[in-house]
C-alpha positions in Angstrom: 177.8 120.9 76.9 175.0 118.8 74.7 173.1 120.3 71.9 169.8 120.8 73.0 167.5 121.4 70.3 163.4 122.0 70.2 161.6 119.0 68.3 160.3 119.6 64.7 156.5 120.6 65.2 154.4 118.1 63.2 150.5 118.8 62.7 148.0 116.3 60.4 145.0 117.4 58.6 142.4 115.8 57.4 139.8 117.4 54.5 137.7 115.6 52.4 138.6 112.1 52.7 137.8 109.3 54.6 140.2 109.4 57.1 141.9 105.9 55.6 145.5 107.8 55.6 144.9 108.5 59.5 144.7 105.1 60.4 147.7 104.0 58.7 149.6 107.0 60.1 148.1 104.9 63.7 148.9 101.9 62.1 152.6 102.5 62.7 152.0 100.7 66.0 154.8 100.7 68.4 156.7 102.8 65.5 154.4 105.6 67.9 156.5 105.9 70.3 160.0 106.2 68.6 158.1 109.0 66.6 156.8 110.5 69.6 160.6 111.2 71.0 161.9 112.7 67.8 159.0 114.9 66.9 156.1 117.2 69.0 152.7 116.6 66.8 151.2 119.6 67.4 147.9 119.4 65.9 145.7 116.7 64.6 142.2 115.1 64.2 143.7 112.7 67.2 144.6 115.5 69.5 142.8 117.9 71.4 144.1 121.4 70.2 141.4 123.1 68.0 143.9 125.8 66.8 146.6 125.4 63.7 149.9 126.8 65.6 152.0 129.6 63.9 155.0 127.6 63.0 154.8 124.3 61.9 157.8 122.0 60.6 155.8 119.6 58.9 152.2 119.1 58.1 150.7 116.1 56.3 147.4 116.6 54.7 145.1 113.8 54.0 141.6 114.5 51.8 141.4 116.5 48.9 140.0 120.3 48.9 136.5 120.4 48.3 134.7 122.9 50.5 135.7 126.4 50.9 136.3 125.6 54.7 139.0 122.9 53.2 140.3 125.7 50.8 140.6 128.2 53.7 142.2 125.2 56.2 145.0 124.5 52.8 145.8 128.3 52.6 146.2 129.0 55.6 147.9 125.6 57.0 150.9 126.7 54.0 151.0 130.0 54.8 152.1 128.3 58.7 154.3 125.3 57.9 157.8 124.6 56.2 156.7 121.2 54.5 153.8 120.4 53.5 153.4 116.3 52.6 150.4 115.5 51.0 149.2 112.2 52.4 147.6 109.9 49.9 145.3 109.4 47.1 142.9 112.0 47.7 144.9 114.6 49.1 147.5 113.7 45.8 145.3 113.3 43.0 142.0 114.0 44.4 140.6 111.0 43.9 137.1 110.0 45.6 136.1 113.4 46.6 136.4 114.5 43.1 134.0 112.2 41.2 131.8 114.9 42.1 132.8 116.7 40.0 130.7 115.8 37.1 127.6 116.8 39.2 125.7 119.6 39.2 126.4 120.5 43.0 123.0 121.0 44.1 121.6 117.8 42.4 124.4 116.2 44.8 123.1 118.1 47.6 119.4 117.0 46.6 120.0 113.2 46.3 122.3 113.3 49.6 120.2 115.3 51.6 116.4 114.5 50.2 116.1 111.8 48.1 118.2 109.3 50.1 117.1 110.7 53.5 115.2 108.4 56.0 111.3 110.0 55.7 109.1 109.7 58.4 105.9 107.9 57.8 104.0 111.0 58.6 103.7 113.2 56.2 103.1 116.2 58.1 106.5 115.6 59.9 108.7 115.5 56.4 111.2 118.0 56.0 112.7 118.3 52.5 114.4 121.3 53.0 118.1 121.3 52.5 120.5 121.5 55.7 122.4 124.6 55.8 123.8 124.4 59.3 127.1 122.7 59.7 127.3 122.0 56.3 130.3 123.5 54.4 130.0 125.7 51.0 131.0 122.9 48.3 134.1 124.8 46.2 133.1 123.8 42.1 135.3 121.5 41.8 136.9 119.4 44.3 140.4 119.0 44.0 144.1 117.9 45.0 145.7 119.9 47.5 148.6 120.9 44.6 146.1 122.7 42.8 145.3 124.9 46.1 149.0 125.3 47.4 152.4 124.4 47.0 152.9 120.9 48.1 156.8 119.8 49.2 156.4 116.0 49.0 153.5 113.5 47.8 153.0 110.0 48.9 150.4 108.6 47.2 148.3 105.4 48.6 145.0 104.4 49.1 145.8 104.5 52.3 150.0 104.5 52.0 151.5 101.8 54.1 152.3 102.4 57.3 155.8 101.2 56.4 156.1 103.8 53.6 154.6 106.8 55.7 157.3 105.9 58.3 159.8 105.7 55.4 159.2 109.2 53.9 158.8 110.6 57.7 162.0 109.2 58.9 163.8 110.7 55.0 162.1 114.3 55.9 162.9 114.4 59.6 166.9 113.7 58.7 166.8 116.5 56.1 166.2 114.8 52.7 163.7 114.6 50.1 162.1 111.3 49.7 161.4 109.2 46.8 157.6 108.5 48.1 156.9 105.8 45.0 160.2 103.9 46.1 157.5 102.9 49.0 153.9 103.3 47.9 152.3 103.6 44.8 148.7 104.9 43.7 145.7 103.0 44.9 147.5 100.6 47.2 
């Protein structure tokens, strides 16, 4: 009789970040399909499913936490997986998304939203009023996903390689810890 056994559950998130880390993870080419038969990705920014499953085995976060939408998304997605692998730059140090931090949040709002917005040439049409639909509550600071929840394994990169994302998920799928900066190091 043969050991049957369900597939780890793998999800990927992606906060505040530019979605670099996503297309290395794609970037692992025909590497797809291997990964496909050993694992069942559950949810991600690639895939249809809107809602976080229950119980996940593994869940690689790209993007730092900077709204309180991306606060709630961490909380809950730790609360719900086993692992947690924070997936790059952002995501490990915070990077990008937190040069913002040394701005008053609603001079960043101002410049994003009126000063650099296209006007139209008619004055009477101008609307210089700040968006509040669809736009998330900015947190004070924005920052890496450690400082929001526990985090099992880092693998820094700006994107990581796809060689070293296969690396450290090949290392946490056979039960070890990997060495992430064996593979990939900060801002490359």
């Amino acid at each position: 009789m043969t050991d049957v056994r369900p597939k780890p559950k793998v999800a990927t998130v992606w906060l505040d970040g530019c979605s670099g880390c996503h297309m290395s993870l794609l970037d692992l080419d025909e590497r797809l399909i291997t990964l496909a038969g050993l694992v069942d990705v559950v949810y991600s920014p690639v895939v249809d499913d809107k809602q976080f499953p229950q119980q996940v085995d593994l869940t690689l976060i790209e993007g730092a936490v900077s709204s309180d939408e991306d606060y709630r998304k961490a909380v809950m997605i730790r609360a719900r997986s086993a692992c947690v692998l924070a997936l790059g730059d952002c995501a490990v140090t915070g990077n990008v998304p937190t040069m913002r931090n040394y701005f008053d949040r609603s001079a960043l709002f101002e410049r994003a939203y009126v000063e650099n917005a296209a006007h139209p040439a008619d004055a009477s049409q101008r609307r210089l009023s700040l968006p509040v639909l669809g736009v998330p509550s900015l947190r004070p600071k924005a920052l890496p996903v450690h400082e929001v929840i526990k985090v099992d394994v880092f693998l820094p990169g700006c994107p990581p390689p796809a060689d070293a994302i296969w690396f450290v998920l090949l290392e946490i799928l056979a039960g070890r810890k990997p060495t992430p900066t064996d593979v990939s190091r900060f801002g490359r």
